[in-house]
N, C-alpha and C positions, 0 to 999 in steps of 0.2 A: 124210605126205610133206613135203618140206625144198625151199622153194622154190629153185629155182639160184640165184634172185637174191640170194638170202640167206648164202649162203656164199660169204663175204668174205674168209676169212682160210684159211692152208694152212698143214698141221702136217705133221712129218715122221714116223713111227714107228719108232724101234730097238730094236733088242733085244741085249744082251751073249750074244755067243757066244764059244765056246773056240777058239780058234788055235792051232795048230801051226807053229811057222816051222820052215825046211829044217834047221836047228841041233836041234831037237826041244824047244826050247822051247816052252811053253806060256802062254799069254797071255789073257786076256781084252778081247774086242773090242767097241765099239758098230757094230754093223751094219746100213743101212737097211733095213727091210722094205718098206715102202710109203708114199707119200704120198695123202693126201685133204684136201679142204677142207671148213670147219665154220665153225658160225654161232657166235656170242659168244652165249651167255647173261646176261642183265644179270641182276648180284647184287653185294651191296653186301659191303664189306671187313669183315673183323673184325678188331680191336684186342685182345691177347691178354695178359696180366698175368703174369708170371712173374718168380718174385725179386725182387721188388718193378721191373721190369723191363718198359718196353711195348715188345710187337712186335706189328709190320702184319702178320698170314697174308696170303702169300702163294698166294693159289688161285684159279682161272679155271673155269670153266663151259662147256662145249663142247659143240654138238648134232652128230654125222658123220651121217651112211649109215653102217649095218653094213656091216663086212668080220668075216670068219671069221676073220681072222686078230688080232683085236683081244683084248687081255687085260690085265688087272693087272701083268701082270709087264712090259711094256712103259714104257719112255723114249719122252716127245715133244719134240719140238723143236720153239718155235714162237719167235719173232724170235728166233734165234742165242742162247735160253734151255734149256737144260735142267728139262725136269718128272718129276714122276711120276704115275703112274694113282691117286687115291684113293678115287676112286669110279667105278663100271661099269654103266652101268642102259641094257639094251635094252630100244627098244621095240617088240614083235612087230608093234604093227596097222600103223605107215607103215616099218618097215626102218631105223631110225633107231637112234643111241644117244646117249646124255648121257654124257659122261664129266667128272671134277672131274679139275681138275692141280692139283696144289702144287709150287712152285719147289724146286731142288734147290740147296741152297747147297753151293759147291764149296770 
């Protein structure tokens, strides 16, 4: 179980769906599915080497409450940042899940 007092922070959940406008065009759209709030998991940054080239990973740690409606193929939005799902780990015994985000550069 996920104390209430512990979730501090609120994430949005989207998801691209297909559009049709009255034109018949066809579109791709970010859609809200649902909101819930989740706790920060403390984890330290990695420093990544490429090309002779340092970058900060970009990735955050998140504890929710299951929803069914939660998956990889999901967009979060958490301070007016776009992420992605990198990791998904439920956990049966308190209804919980960890999910990893990594920032989506645009």
């Amino acid at each position: 179980m996920i104390p209430a007092g512990t979730l501090l922070y609120s994430l949005i959940f989207k998801e691209n769906q297909v559009v049709q406008s009255e034109s018949g065009a066809v579109t791709k759209k970010l859609v809200e599915l649902f909101k819930c709030r989740a706790a920060k998991v403390k984890q330290a940054g990695k420093y990544l080497v490429d090309a002779k080239e340092l970058f900060h990973s970009n990735t955050l740690v998140f504890k929710v409450r299951y929803n069914k409606l939660l998956s990889e193929l999901l967009i979060v939005q958490y301070e007016n940042l776009d992420y992605k799902i990198t990791s998904f780990d439920r956990n049966l015994f308190n209804n919980s899940a960890e999910i990893t985000l990594e920032k989506i550069n645009k």
